[in-house]
C-alpha distance (Angstrom), angle and dihedral (degrees) to the residues before:
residue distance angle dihedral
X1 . . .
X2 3.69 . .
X3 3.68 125.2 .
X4 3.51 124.9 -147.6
X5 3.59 132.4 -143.8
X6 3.99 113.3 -161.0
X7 4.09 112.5 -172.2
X8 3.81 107.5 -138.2
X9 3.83 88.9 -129.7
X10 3.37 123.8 51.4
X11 4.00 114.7 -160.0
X12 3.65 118.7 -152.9
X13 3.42 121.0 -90.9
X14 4.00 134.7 -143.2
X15 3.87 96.4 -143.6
X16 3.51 125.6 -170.1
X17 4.20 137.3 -169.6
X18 3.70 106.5 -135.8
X19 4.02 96.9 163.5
X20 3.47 120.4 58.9
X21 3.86 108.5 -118.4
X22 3.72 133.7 178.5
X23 3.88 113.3 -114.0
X24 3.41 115.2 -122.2
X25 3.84 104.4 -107.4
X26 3.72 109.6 -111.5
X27 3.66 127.2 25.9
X28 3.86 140.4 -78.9
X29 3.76 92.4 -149.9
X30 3.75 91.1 94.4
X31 3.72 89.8 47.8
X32 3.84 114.1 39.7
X33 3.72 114.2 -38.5
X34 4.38 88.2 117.3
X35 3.75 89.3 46.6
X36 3.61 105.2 39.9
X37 3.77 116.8 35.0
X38 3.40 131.2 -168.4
X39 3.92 99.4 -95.6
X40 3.72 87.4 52.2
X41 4.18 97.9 48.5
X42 4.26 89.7 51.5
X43 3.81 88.6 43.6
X44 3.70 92.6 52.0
X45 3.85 93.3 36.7
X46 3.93 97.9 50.8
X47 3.78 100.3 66.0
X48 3.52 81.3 48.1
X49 3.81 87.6 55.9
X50 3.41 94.2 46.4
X51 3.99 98.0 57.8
X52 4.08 96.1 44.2
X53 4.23 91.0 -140.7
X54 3.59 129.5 -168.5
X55 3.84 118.9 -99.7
X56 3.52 98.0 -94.4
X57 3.85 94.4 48.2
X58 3.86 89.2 51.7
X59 3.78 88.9 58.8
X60 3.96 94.8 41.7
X61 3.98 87.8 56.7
X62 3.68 90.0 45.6
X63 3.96 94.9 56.1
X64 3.94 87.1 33.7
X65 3.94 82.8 61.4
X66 3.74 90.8 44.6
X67 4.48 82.1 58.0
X68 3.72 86.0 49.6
X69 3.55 118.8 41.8
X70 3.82 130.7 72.4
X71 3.84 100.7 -114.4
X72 4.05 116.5 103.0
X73 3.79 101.3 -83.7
X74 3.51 108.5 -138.8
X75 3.85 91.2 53.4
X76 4.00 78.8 55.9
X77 3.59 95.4 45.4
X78 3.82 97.6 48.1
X79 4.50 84.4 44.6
X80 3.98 82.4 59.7
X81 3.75 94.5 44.7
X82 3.98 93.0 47.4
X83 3.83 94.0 40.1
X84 3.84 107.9 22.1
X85 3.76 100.4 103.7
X86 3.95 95.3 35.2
X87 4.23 81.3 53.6
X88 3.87 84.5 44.9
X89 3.66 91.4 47.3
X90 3.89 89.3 48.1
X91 3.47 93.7 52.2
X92 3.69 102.1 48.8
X93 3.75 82.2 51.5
X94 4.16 83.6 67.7
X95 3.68 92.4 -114.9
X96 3.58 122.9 163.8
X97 3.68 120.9 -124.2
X98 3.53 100.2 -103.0
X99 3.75 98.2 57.5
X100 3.91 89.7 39.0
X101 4.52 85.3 51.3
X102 3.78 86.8 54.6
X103 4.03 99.0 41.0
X104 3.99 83.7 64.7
X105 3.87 100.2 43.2
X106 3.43 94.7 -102.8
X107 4.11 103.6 108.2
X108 4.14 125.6 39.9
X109 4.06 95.6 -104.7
C-alpha cells in the first residue's frame, strides 16, 4: 500500500515539459482541471514516483488522494477512473510527474 503525504500548502510551482508526450485527446476540463490543478496532480504523483508501486497500489493512492484532498471527490474519483491506467501506464514508463500531469490535461505541456 502506498501512503501519501499531502502538505497543507501548496507553493507555486514553475513547471516545465521536458519529454515530448502525446496529449490525451479530449480534455480534462470537464472532469477535474478546476478541482485538481497542476501543482496538486505532480505533488500527489511524486511520492508515487518515488516508491515505484504495483498497478493496483498506484490506483489505491490515487482514490486515497481523492479521500484527502479538498477538490469535490467524485469529479476526482471519475478523473482516476477515466485516466488511472493511462497514469499507470505513464508511470511504469518512468515518467516524472510533470510530463505524466500534462499527458492527462492537467499541466500546460
Amino acid at each position: 500500500m502506498v501512503k501519501l503525504i499531502i502538505p497543507s500548502l501548496m507553493g507555486g510551482l514553475t513547471l516545465a515539459l521536458a519529454a515530448n508526450i502525446p496529449v490525451v485527446p479530449g480534455s480534462a476540463d470537464n472532469l477535474l482541471r478546476r478541482d485538481l490543478g497542476c501543482n496538486i496532480c505532480t505533488q500527489v504523483l511524486e511520492p508515487i514516483l518515488a516508491l515505484e508501486p504495483e498497478p493496483n497500489a498506484i490506483v489505491g493512492a490515487l482514490d486515497n488522494a481523492c479521500r484527502s484532498l479538498p477538490v469535490d471527490r467524485q469529479k476526482c474519483e471519475n478523473f482516476v477512473s477515466v485516466y488511472g491506467s493511462l497514469i499507470i501506464n505513464l508511470v511504469q514508463q518512468d515518467l516524472g510527474a510533470n510530463a505524466i500531469c500534462a499527458a492527462v490535461g492537467l499541466c500546460e505541456a
